[in-house]
C-alpha positions in Angstrom: 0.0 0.0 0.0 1.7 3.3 -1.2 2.1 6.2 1.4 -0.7 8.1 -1.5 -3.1 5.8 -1.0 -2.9 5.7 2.9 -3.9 9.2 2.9 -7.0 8.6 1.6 -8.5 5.4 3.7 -10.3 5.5 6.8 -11.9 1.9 6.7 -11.3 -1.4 6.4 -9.7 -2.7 2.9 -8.8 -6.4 4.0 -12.6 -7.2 5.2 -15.6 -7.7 4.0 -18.9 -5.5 5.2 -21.6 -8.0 6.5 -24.5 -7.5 9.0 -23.1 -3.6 10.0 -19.5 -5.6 10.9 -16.4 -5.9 9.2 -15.4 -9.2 8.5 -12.8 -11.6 7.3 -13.0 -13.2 4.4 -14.4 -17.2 5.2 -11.3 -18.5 3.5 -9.0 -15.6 4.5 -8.0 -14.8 0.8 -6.9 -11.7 -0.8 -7.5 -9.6 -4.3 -4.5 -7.6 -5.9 -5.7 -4.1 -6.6 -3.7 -2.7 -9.4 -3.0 1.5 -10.0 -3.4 1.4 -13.7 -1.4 5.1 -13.9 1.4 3.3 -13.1 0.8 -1.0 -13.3 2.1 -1.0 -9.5 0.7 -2.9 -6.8 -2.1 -0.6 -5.2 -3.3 -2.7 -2.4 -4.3 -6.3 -1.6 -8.1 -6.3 -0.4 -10.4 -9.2 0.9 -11.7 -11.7 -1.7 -15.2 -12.6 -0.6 -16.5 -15.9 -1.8 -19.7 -18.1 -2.1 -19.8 -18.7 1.7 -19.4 -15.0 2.1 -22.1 -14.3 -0.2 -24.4 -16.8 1.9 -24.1 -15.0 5.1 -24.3 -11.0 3.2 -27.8 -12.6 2.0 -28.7 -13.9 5.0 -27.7 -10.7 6.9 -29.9 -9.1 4.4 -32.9 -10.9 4.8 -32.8 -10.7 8.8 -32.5 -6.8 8.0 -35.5 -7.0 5.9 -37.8 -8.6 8.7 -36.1 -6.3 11.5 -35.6 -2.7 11.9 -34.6 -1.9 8.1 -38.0 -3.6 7.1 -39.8 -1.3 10.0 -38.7 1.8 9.4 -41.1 4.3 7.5 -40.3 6.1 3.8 -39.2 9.1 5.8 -37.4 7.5 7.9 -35.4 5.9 5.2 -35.1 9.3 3.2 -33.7 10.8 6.3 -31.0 8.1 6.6 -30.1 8.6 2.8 -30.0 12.0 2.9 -27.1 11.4 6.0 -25.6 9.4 3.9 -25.3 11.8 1.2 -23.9 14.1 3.6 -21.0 12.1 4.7 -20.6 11.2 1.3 -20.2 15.1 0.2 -17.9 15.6 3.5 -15.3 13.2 1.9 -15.9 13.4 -1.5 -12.2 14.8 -2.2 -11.1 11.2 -0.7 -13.4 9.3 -2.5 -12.3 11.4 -5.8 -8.3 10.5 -5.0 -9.4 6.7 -4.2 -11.4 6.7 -7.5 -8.2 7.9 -9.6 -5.9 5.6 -8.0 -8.4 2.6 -8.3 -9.8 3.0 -11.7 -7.1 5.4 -13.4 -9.9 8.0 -14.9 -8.3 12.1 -14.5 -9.3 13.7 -11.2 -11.3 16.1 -12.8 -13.6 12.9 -13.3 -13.4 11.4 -10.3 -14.3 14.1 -8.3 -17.5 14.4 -10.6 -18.2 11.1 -9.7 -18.1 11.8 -5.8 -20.5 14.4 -6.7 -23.1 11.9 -8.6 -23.0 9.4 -6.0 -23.9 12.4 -3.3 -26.4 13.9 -6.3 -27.9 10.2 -6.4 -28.5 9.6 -2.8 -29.7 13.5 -2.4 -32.6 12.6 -5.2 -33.3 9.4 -3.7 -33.4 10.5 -0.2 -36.1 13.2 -1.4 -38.0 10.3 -3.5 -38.6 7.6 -0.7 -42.0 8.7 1.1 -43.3 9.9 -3.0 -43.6 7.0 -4.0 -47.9 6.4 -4.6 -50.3 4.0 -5.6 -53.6 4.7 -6.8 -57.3 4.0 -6.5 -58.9 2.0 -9.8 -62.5 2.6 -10.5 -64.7 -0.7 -10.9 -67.4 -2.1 -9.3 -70.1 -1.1 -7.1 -69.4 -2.2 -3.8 -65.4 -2.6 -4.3 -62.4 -0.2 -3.6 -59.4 -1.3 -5.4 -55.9 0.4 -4.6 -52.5 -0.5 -5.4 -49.1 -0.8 -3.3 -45.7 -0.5 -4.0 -43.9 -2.6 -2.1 -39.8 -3.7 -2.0 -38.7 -6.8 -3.7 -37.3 -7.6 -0.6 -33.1 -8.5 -0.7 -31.4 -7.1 -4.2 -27.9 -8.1 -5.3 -26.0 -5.4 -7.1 -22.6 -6.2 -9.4 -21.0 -3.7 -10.3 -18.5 -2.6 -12.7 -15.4 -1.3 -12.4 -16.0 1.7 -15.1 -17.8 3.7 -12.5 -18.1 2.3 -9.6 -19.4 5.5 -7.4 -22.0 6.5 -10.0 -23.3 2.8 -10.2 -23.2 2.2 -6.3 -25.6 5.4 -6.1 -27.9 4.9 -9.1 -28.5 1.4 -8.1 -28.0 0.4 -4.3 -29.5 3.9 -3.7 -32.6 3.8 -5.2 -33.1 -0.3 -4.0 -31.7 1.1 0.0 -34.9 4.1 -0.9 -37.6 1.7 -1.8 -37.1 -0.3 1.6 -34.9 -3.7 -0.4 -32.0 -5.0 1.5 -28.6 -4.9 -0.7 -25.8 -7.1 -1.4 -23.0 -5.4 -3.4 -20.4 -7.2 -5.2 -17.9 -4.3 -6.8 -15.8 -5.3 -9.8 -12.8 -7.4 -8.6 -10.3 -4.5 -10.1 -12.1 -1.3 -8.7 -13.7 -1.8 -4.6 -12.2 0.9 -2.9 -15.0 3.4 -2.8 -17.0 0.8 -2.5 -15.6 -0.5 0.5 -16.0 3.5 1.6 -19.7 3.5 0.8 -20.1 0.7 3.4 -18.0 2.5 6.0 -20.0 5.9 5.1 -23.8 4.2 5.5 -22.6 2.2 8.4 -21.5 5.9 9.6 -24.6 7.2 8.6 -26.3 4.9 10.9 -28.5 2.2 8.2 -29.3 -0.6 10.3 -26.8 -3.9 10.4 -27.6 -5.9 7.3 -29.4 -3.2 5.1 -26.1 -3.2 3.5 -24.3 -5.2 2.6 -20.3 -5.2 0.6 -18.7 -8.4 -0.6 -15.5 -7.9 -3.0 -14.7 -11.0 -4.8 -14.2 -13.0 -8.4 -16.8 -12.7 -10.5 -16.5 -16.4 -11.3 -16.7 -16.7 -7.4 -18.8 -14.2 -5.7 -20.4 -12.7 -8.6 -22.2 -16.1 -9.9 -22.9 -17.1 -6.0 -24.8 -14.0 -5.4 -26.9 -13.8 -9.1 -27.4 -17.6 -8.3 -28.2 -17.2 -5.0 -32.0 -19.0 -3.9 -33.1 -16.1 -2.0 -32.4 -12.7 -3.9 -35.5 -11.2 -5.1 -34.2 -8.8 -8.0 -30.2 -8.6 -9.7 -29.1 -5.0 -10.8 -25.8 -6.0 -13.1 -23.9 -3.3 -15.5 -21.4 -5.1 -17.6 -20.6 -7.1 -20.8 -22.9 -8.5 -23.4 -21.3 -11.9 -22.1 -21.3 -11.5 -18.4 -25.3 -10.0 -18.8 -26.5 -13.3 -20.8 -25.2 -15.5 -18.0 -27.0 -13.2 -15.4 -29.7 -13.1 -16.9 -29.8 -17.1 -17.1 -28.8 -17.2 -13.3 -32.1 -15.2 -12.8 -34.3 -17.3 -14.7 -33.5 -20.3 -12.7 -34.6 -18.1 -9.8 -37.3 -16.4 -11.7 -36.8 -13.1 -10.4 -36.7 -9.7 -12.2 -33.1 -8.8 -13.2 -32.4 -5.0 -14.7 -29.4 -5.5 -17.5 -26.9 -2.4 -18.7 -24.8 -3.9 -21.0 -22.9 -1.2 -22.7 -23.8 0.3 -26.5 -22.3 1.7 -30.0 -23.8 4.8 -29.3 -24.1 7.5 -32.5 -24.1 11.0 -32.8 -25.2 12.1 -36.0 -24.5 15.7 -36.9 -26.9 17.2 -40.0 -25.4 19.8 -42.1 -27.7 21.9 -40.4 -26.3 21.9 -36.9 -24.4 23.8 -35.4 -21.0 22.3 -35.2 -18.9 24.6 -33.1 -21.4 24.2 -30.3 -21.7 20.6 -31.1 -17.5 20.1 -31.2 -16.8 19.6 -27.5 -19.8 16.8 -27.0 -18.3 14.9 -30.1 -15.1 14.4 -28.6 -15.3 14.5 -24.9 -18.4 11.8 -25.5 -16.2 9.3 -26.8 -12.8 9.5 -24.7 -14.3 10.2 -21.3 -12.8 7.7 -19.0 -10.8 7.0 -21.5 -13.5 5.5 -23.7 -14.2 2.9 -20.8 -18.2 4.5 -20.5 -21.1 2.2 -21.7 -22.8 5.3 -23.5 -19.7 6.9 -25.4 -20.2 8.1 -28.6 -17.9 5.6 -30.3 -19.5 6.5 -33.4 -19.7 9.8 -35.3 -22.4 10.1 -38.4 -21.7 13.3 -40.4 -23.7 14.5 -43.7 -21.8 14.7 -46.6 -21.7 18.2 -46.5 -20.6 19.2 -43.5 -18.2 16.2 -43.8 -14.7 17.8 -44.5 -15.6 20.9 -42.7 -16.6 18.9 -39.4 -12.7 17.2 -39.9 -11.1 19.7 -40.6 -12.4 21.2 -36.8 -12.0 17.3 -35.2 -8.5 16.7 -36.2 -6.5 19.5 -34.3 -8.6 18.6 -31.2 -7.8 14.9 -31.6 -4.4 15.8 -31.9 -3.8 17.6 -28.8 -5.7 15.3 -26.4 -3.2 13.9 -24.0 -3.4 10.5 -21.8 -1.6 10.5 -18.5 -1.4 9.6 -15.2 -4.7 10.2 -12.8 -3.0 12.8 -11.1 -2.0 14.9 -13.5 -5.5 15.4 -14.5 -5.3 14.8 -18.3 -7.6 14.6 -21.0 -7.5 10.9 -20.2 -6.2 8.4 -18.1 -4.8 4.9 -18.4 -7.5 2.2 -19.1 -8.5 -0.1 -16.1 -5.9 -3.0 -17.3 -3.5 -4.8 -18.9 -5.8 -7.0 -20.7 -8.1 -4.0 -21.3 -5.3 -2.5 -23.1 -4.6 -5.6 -25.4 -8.3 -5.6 -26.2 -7.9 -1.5 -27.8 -5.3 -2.6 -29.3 -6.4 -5.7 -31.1 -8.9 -3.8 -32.1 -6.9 -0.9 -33.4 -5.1 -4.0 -35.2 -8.2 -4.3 -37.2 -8.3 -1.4 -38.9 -6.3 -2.4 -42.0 -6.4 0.1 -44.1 -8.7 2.7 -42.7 -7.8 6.1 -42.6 -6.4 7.6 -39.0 -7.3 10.6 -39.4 -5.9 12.1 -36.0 -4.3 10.5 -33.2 -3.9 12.0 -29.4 -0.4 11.5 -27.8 0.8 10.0 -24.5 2.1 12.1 -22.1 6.1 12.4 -21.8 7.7 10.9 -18.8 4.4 8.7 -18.1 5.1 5.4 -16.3 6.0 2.7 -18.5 4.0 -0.2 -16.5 0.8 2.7 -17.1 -1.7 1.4 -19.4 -2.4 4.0 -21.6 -3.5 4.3 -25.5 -3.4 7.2 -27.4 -7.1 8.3 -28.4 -7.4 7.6 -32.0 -10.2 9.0 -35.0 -11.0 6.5 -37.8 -12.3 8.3 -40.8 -14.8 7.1 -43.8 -14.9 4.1 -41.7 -17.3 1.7 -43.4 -20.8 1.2 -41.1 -20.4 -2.6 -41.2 -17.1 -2.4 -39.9 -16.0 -4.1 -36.8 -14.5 -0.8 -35.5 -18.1 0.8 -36.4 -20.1 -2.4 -34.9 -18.5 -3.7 -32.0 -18.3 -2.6 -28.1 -14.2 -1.5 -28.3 -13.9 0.3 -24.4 -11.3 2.6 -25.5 -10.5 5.7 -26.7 -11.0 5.2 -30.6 -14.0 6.9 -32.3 -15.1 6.5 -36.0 -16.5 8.8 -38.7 -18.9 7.8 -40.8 -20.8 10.0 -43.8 -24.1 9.4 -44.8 -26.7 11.4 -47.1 -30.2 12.2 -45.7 -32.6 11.7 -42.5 -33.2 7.7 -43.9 -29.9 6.8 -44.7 -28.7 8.3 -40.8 -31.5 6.2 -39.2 -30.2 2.8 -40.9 -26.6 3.3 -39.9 -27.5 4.4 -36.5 -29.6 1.5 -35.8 -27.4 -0.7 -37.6 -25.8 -2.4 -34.6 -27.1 -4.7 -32.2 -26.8 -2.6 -29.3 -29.2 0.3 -28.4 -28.6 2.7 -25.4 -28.1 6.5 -26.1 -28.2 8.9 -29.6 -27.6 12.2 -30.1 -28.9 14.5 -32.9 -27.7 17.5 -34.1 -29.9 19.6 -36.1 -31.9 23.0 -35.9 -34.6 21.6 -37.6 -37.1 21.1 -34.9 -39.3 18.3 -37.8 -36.2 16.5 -37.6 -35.8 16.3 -33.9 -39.0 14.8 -33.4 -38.9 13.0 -36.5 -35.0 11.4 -35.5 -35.8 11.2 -31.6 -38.7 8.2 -32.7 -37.0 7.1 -35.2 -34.1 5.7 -32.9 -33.4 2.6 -31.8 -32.3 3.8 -28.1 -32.9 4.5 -24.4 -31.9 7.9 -24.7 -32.1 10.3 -27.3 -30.6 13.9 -26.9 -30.7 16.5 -29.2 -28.3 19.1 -29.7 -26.3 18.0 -26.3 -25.0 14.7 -25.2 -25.9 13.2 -21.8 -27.3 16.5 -20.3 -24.7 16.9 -18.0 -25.3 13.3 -15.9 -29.0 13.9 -15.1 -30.2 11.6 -12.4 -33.3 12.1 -13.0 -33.3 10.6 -16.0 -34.4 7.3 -17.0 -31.4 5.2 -18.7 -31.0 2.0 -20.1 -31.1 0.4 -23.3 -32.9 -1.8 -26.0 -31.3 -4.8 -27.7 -27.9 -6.1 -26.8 -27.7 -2.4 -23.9 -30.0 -4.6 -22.1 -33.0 -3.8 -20.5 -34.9 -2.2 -17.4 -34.4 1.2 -16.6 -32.1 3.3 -14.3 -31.8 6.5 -12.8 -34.8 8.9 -12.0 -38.5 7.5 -10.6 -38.6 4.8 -13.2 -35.8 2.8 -10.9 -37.9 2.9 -7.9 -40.8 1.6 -10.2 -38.1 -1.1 -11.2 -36.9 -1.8 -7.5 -41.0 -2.7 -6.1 -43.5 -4.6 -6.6 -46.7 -3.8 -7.8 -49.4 -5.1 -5.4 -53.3 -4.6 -6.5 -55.8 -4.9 -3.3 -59.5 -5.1 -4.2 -62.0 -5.0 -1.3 -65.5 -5.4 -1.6 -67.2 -3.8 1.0 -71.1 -3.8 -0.4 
């Protein structure tokens, strides 16, 4: 453990968070954390396993039918709202833990800390608004409906962005009354092993939370396999999701899937492309491309094509990677094998035209795994580069002629999560925004600055369920209809 990261921890790292205790691991073993700036040993944390799992759910459950399970809406609220509280008062730690864990700029990080205290604000403020309704029928019968918790939900999360996942998902299932089980991505736990210390700080009753790190071939498949979790929140890879997804039909119980996208922007000649310039770019190499909704590709009408590049290039150009601290343009990607994966990619593109390429900053570590962002022009729309999930900084062009010809290419991949349009033509706003095969559509911006009130999730291979806003309290109850005749 370097004498940076010290500085930053106030809680446990070699235990496990079970029942409002920390723990030891059942079979006392350890995870390597890795700083990807760098490709040094971070830390070595506890490696929960299936018997671990078994007693986080079982925790869970008694929380459910104790004091968690008693306590009003309000009540909860107030406890969130604590917890956002704390969170804010050491969000510059949780920033610093998130650079060193995950590799992505400060500049990111600490927006991060800020959504995770933004999501637990929101959700806080949602708990006790949360209402059924009356249903006309019958003479002689009232009929109402409930919304009631699922009861104990597991949560894996990924490493990408693990503070903005935590909040998004544990805190809207914590707001709806569920007991969680959290399993962070083996690479990236330390804020999440901070977010336990934080609510147990905050004063959420033992079990409500719950924080196992582990494999996902260990923990992870114990816990979305697990006989007595009611609903499974994952964010991950197309492969990973299917095989959730099967885990929960065994169990048949609900499971909300974010599996990543090839998410277009498509920029008319109409549009205005200076305001439109820093949403291209900082869309697609955010995090070092590592987001599920980057805007890997970039449609352009023929018109506006050479005019567009000629604006993209010298911005491509002077993006620098470097070393979280430095607080670059972009950091190092989570991995090794993360790295390999860009670069295979990058291996594919034959003869295709690289139009720009970013440069690595002098004097970064050697062991640091860091790839220059890259922009692939005229790239072909059936393309592997143009079709496939890469998780790196690389972004392709592509020209097309007209609304229909846009729509094709943009749905053109099996995936389906976020779109942007750029056009002052308000006919084609509307007419683009249902013509989209997406979760999210924005027009003339991209992502709308975070927005946690807004629903998100995709369609096709992004998955499905939805995220974010009320529509994940909808997703985290159960929908209960009383009728009672009365005469």
């Amino acid at each position: 453990m370097t004498d940076t990261l010290n500085n930053h921890l106030w809680f446990e790292t070699d235990r496990i968070f079970i029942g409002g205790r920390w723990l030891a691991p059942t079979r006392g073993e350890r995870l390597t954390l890795e700083n990807p700036s760098t490709g040094e040993i971070l830390t070595a944390i506890a490696r929960g396993t299936a018997e671990d799992i078994d007693m986080a759910v079982a925790a869970a459950q008694e929380a459910r039918n104790g004091e968690w399970g008693r306590l009003t809406a309000t009540e909860r609220g107030r406890l969130l709202a604590r917890l956002a509280a704390l969170v804010q008062a050491r969000a510059e730690d949780l920033a610093r833990l998130e650079a060193l864990d995950v590799g992505k700029p400060l500049t990111q990080a600490r927006n991060d800390a800020q959504a995770l205290a933004r999501y637990l604000e929101f959700y806080a403020g949602a708990a006790d608004k949360i209402m059924g309704e009356t249903i006309p029928y019958l003479a002689g019968y009232t009929v109402y409906t409930l919304r009631e918790p699922h009861g104990v939900t597991a949560h894996i999360v990924p490493w990408n962005y693990p503070m903005q996942i935590i909040g998004r998902s544990v805190g809207a299932a914590l707001a709806m009354g569920n007991a969680a089980v959290l399993k962070p991505a083996e690479n990236a736990c330390l804020t999440a092993l901070a977010f336990a210390d934080l609510a147990h700080q905050a004063g959420l009753p033992a079990g409500a939370l719950n924080v196992v790190p582990g494999l996902g071939e260990e923990a992870g498949a114990a816990l979305a396999g697990h006989d007595d979790i009611q609903h499974i929140s994952f964010t991950g890879s197309v492969e990973v999701g299917r095989k959730v997804q099967q885990a929960a039909g065994q169990n048949v119980v609900p499971v909300t899937l974010e599996l990543g996208g090839k998410s277009p922007q498509i920029v008319f000649a109409d549009a205005d492309i200076r305001a439109a310039l820093p949403f291209l770019i900082g869309a697609c190499v955010q995090n070092a491309g590592q987001t599920c909704s980057a805007s890997s590709r970039l449609l352009v009408e023929r018109p506006v094509y050479d005019e567009l590049m000629a604006l993209l290039i010298p911005r491509y150009q002077a993006l620098t990677a470097g070393p979280a601290p430095d607080d670059l343009d972009l950091g190092p990607l989570i991995s090794a094998r993360q790295k390999k994966t860009v670069t295979d990619y990058l291996a594919l593109a034959g003869d295709l035209e690289v139009a720009a390429r970013g440069r690595i900053m002098a004097g970064a570590p050697a062991g640091g795994h860091y790839v220059a962002p890259v922009l692939l022009a005229g790239v072909p729309p059936c393309h592997p580069l143009a079709q496939e999930e890469i998780f790196g900084p690389v972004q392709v062009v592509i020209p097309f002629d007209g609304e229909d010809e846009a729509v094709e290419i943009a749905n053109g991949t099996g995936f389906g999560l976020v779109a942007g349009v750029w056009s002052e033509n308000g006919a084609r706003q509307m007419r683009m925004s249902r013509r989209l095969r997406a979760g999210q559509v924005f027009i003339n911006n991209y992502g709308a600055g975070g927005g946690v009130e807004l629903p998100f999730g995709g369609v096709g291979k992004s998955g499905h369920g939805r995220e974010k806003g009320f529509e994940a309290l909808y997703g985290f109850s159960v929908l209960k209809t009383v009728a009672a005749r009365h005469g």
